[in-house]
C-alpha positions as CSV (number, residue, x, y, z in Angstrom):
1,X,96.0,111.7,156.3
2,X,93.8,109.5,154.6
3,X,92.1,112.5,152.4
4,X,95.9,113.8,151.7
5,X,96.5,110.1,150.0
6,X,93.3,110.4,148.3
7,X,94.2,113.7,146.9
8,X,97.7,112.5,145.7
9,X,95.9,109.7,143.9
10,X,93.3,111.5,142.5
11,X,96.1,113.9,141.4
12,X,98.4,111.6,139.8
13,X,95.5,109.5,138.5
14,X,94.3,112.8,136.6
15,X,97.8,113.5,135.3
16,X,98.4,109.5,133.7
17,X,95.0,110.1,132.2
18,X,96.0,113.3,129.9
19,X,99.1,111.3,129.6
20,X,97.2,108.8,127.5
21,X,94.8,111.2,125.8
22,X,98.0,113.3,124.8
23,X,99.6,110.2,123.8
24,X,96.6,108.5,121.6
25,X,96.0,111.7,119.9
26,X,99.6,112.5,119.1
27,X,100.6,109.0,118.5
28,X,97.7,108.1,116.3
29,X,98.3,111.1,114.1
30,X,100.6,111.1,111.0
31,X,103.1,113.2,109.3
32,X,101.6,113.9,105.9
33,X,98.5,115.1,104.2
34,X,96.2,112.4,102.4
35,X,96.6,114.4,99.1
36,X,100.8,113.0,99.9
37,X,99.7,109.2,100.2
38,X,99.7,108.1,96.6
39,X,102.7,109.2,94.8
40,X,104.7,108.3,91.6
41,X,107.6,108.9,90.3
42,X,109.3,111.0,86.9
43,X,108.3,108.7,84.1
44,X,110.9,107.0,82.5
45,X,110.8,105.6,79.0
46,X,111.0,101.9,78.4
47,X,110.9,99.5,75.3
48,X,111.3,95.6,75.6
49,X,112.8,94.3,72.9
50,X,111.1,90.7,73.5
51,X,107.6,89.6,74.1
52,X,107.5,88.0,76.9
53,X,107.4,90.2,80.7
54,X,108.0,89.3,84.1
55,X,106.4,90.4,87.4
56,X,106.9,89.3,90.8
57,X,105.3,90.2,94.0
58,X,107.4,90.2,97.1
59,X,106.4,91.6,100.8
60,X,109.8,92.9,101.9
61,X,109.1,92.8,105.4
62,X,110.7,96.3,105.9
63,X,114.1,94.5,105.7
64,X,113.9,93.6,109.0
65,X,114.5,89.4,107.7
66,X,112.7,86.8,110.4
67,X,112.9,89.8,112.9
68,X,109.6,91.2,111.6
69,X,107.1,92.1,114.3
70,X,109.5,90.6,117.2
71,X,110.8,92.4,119.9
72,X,114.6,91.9,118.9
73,X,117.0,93.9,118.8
74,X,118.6,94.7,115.2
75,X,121.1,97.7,114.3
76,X,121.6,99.8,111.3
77,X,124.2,97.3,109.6
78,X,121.8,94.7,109.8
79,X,119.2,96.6,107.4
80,X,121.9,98.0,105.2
81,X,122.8,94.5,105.0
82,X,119.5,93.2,104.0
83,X,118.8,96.6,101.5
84,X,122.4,95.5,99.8
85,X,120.9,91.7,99.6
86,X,117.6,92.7,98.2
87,X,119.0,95.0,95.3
88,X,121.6,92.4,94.5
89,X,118.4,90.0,94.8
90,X,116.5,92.3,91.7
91,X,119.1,92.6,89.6
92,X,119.9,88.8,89.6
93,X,116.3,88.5,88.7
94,X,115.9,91.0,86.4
95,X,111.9,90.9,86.7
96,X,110.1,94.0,84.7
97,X,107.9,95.0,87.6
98,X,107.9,94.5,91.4
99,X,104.9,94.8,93.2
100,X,106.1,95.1,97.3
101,X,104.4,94.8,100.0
102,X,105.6,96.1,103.6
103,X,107.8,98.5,102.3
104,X,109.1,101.9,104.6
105,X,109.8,105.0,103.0
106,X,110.8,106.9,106.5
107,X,110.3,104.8,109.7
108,X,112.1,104.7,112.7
109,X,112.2,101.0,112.9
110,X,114.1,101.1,109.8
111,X,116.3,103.6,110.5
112,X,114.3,106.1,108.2
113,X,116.0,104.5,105.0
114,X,113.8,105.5,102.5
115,X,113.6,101.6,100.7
116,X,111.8,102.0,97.7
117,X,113.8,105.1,96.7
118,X,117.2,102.7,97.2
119,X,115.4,100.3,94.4
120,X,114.8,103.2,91.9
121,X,118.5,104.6,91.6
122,X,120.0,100.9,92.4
123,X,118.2,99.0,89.8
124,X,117.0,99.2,86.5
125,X,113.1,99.6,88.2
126,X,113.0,103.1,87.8
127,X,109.3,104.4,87.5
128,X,107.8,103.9,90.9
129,X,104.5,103.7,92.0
130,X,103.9,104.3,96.1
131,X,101.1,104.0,98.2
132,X,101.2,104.7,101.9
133,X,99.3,102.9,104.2
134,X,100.7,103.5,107.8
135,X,101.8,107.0,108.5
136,X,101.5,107.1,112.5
137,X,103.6,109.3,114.8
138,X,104.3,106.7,117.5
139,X,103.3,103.0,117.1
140,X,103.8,101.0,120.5
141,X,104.6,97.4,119.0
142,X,105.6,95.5,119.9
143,X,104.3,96.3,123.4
144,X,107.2,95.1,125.4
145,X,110.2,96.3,126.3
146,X,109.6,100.2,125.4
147,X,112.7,100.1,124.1
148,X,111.9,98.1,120.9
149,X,108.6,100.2,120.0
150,X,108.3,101.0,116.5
151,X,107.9,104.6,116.9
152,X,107.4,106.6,113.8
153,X,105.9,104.9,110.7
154,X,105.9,105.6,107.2
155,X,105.3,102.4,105.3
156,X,103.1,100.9,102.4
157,X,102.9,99.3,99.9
158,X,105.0,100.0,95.7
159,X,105.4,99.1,92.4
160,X,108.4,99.2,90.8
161,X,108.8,99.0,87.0
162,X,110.9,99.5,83.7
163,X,107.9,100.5,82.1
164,X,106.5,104.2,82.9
165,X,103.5,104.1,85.3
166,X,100.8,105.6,83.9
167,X,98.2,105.8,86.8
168,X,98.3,104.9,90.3
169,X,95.9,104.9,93.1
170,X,94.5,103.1,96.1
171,X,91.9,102.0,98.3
172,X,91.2,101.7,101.9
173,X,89.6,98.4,102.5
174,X,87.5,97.0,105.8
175,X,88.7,97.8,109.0
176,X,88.7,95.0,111.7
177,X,85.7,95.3,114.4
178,X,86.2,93.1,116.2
179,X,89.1,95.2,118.0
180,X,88.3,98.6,120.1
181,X,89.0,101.7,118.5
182,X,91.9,102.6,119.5
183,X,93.6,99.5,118.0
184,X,92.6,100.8,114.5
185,X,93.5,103.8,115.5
186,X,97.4,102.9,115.3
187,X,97.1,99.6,113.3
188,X,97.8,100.1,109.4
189,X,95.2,100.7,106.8
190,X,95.3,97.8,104.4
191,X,94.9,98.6,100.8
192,X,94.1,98.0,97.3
193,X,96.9,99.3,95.2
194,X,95.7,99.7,91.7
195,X,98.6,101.1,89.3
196,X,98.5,100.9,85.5
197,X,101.7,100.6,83.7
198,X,102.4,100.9,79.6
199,X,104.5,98.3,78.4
200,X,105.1,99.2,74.5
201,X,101.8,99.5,73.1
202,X,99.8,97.7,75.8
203,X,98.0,98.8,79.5
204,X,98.6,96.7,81.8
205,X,96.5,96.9,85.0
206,X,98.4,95.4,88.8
207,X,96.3,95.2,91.6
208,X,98.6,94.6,94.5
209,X,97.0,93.7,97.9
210,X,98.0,93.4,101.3
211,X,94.7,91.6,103.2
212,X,94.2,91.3,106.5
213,X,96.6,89.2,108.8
214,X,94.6,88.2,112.2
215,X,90.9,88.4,111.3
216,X,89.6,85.7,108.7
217,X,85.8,87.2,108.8
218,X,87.6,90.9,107.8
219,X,90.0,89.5,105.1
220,X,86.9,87.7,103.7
221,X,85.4,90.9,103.2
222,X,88.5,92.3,101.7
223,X,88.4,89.9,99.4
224,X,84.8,90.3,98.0
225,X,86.1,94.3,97.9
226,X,89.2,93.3,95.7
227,X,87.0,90.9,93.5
228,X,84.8,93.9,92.6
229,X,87.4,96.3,91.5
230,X,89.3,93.7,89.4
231,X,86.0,92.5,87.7
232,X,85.4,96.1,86.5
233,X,89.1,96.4,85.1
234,X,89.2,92.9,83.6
235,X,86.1,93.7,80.9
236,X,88.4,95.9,79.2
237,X,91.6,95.6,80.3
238,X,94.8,92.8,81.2
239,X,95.1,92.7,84.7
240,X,97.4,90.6,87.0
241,X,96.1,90.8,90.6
242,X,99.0,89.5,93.4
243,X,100.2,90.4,96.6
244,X,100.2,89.3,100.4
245,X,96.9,87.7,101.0
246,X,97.5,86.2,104.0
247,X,95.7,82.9,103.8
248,X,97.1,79.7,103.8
249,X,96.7,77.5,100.8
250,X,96.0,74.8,102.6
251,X,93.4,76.3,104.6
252,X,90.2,75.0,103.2
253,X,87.6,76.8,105.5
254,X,88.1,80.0,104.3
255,X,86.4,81.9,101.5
256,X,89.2,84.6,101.0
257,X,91.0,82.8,97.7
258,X,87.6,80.8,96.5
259,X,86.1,84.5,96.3
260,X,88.9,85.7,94.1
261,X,88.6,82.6,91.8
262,X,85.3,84.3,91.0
263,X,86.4,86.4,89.3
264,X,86.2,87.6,85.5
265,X,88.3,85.1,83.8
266,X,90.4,84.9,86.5
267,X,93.4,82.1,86.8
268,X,96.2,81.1,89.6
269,X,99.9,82.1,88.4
270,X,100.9,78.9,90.7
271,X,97.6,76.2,89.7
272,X,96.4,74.3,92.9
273,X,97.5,71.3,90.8
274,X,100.8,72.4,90.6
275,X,101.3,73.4,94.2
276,X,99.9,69.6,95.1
277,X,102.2,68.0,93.4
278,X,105.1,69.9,95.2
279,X,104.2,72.3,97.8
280,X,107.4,72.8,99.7
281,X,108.5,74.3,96.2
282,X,105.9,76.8,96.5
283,X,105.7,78.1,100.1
284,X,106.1,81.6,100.8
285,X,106.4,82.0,104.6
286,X,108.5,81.9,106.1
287,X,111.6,82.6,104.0
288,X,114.0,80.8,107.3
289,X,111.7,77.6,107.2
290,X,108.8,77.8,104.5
291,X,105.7,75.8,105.5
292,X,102.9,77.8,103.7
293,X,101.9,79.8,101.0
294,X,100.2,83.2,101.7
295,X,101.9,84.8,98.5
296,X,99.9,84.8,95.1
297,X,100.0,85.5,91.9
298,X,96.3,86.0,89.8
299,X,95.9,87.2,86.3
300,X,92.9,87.1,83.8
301,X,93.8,84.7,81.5
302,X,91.2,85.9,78.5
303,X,94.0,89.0,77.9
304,X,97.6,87.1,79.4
305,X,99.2,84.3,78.8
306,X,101.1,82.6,81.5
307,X,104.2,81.2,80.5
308,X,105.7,79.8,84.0
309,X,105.6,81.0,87.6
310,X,107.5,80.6,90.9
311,X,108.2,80.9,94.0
312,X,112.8,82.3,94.8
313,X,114.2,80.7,97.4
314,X,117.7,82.6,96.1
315,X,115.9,86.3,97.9
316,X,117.2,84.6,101.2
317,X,116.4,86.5,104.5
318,X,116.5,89.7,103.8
319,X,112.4,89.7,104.3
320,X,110.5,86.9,106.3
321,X,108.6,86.1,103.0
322,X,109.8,84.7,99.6
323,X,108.6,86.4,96.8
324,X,106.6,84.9,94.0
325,X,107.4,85.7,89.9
326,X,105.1,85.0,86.7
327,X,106.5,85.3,83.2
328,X,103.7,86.3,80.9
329,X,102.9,87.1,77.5
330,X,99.7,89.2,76.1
C-alpha cells in the first residue's frame, strides 16, 4: 500500500515537474525575432515654422492609470477610456516629440490594442520610433489570483515625432543578479533607446531610458552605461537624454542621477533649485497623489537652449506617472 502511494507521488511529482519545465520554456519565450525589436515607421515630412521645439517624456503605464502592476481587475472600456484621454491629452499639448515609456504594442493585459500605432493616426506625431523590450509568451504577474496574470507581452518603449526619424536603435542594459534566473528570464529587458530625429536642418539625438525599478546597485550601473553612450553623442551632436529613471529626487544616497550630471555638458531640464523651491509642482509619481519625482528631463546645454520645463498635471490618470515637457531652442 505504502509503495502504491509512493508510486502515485513519484508519478504526479514527475508530471508537475515537466509542467514547469514546459511552462518556463514556453513562457519565457517571445513571439518575434530580434531583427523585429527595433522598428520605425514611413518617414513623414515635417517643417516648423518657429524656432523653438518641445519634447516631453511620459511613461504611459500601458494605460492601465493607478492599476499598474496590481492585481485588479480592469475591462476593455477602461483602457479605451484612458487611450481616448491620452490622445486628447497630446493634442492639447501639442509637444513635437514624445518619448514613452511602458508602452504595449500587442499585450494581453491591454487587450492587444496596439497603443503607439493609436498615437500615430490620432495625432499629428506621425513618424514613430519603437523599441521592444518585453516580448514574453506568458508573464505570471502579478502572481496571485491566476486570473489577473499578464499573459502575453509585447511592450517597450517609443518615440513619437512630427519630425521624420532618421535612425533608431537600442541597447540592453544590466540585468539584476541579485534575483535567480528564472526571474530574468520573464522580467523585461531595460533599455537604452537611442533615436535621431531631423528637425529642419538640425539632428537631434533622444536617449530615452527606462532604468531599473527594484535594485539601486543595478540602476547605478545603468546609469554609468547611459553616461557613456551620451558622452560619445554629445561631442558632436545636441542631445536631450530623459525618460523613467526610477530614482527619487530626494534620495540622496544614490549615485544613479549624480552619475548622469557627469556628463559632457550635461544640464537638468527641471534645476534642483527649481524643484526646491516647489517640489509638489514637480512630482511625477504618482499621477493619483504625486509625492516624488522619478521622471527627468537632461540635455547638453553647450548645443540646446532650454527655454522652460514642466511637469502636466492636466495628463490625469490615464497612466500612474505624469509626464514631464522641455521647450528648447538650438
Amino acid at each position: 500500500m505504502i509503495k502504491s502511494i509512493f508510486k502515485i507521488f513519484i508519478s504526479l511529482l514527475s508530471i508537475f515537474l515537466v509542467f514547469i519545465i514546459a511552462f518556463y520554456f514556453y513562457g519565457s519565450s517571445g513571439n518575434l525575432q530580434d531583427s523585429d525589436y527595433i522598428t520605425t515607421g514611413r518617414e513623414y515630412a515635417y517643417k516648423a515654422s518657429t524656432d523653438t521645439f518641445s519634447i516631453m517624456t511620459y511613461n504611459v503605464g500601458y494605460l492601465s492609470g493607478m492599476s499598474n502592476n496590481k492585481p485588479v481587475k480592469t475591462g476593455l472600456d477602461f483602457f479605451q477610456e484612458n487611450q481616448t484621454g491620452l490622445i486628447e491629452f497630446i493634442n492639447e499639448s501639442n509637444a513635437d516629440i514624445i518619448a514613452f515609456q511602458e508602452i504595449d504594442y500587442h499585450s494581453a493585459r491591454s487587450f492587444y490594442a496596439n497603443q503607439i500605432d493609436s498615437v500615430r493616426l490620432k495625432t499629428s506625431l506621425n513618424n514613430i520610433a519603437n523599441a521592444v523590450n518585453w516580448d514574453k509568451k506568458y508573464v505570471p504577474f502579478p502572481y496571485w489570483p491566476i486570473s489577473r496574470h499578464f499573459g502575453e507581452i509585447l511592450s517597450g518603449q517609443s518615440i513619437a515625432s512630427k519630425f521624420p526619424v532618421k535612425s533608431n536603435e537600442a541597447v540592453v542594459l544590466s540585468k539584476r543578479d541579485d534575483v535567480a534566473f528564472y526571474y530574468n528570464s520573464f522580467y523585461l529587458d531595460r533599455l537604452l533607446q537611442i533615436s535621431s530625429i531631423q528637425i529642419n536642418n538640425r539632428l537631434l539625438y533622444i536617449m530615452n531610458v527606462h532604468l531599473e525599478a527594484f535594485n539601486e546597485t543595478t540602476r547605478e550601473k545603468q546609469a554609468l552605461q547611459v553616461l557613456s553612450i551620451y558622452n560619445e553623442l554629445a561631442d558632436e551632436f545636441p542631445v536631450i537624454l530623459l525618460g523613467d529613471f526610477n530614482v527619487n529626487a530626494d534620495n540622496t544616497n544614490e549615485e544613479t542621477i549624480r552619475h548622469i550630471l557627469k556628463g559632457k555638458s550635461i544640464s537638468r531640464a527641471i534645476s534642483d533649485e527649481v524643484y526646491q523651491a516647489n517640489k509638489n509642482a514637480f512630482y511625477t509619481y504618482s499621477s493619483e497623489k504625486p509625492s516624488r519625482k522619478i521622471d527627468y528631463i537632461f540635455y547638453s546645454k553647450d548645443r540646446i537652449n532650454l527655454i522652460n520645463a514642466t511637469v502636466l498635471s492636466t495628463a490625469g490618470q490615464v497612466s500612474d506617472h505624469l509626464p514631464v515637457l522641455m521647450f528648447f531652442t538650438f
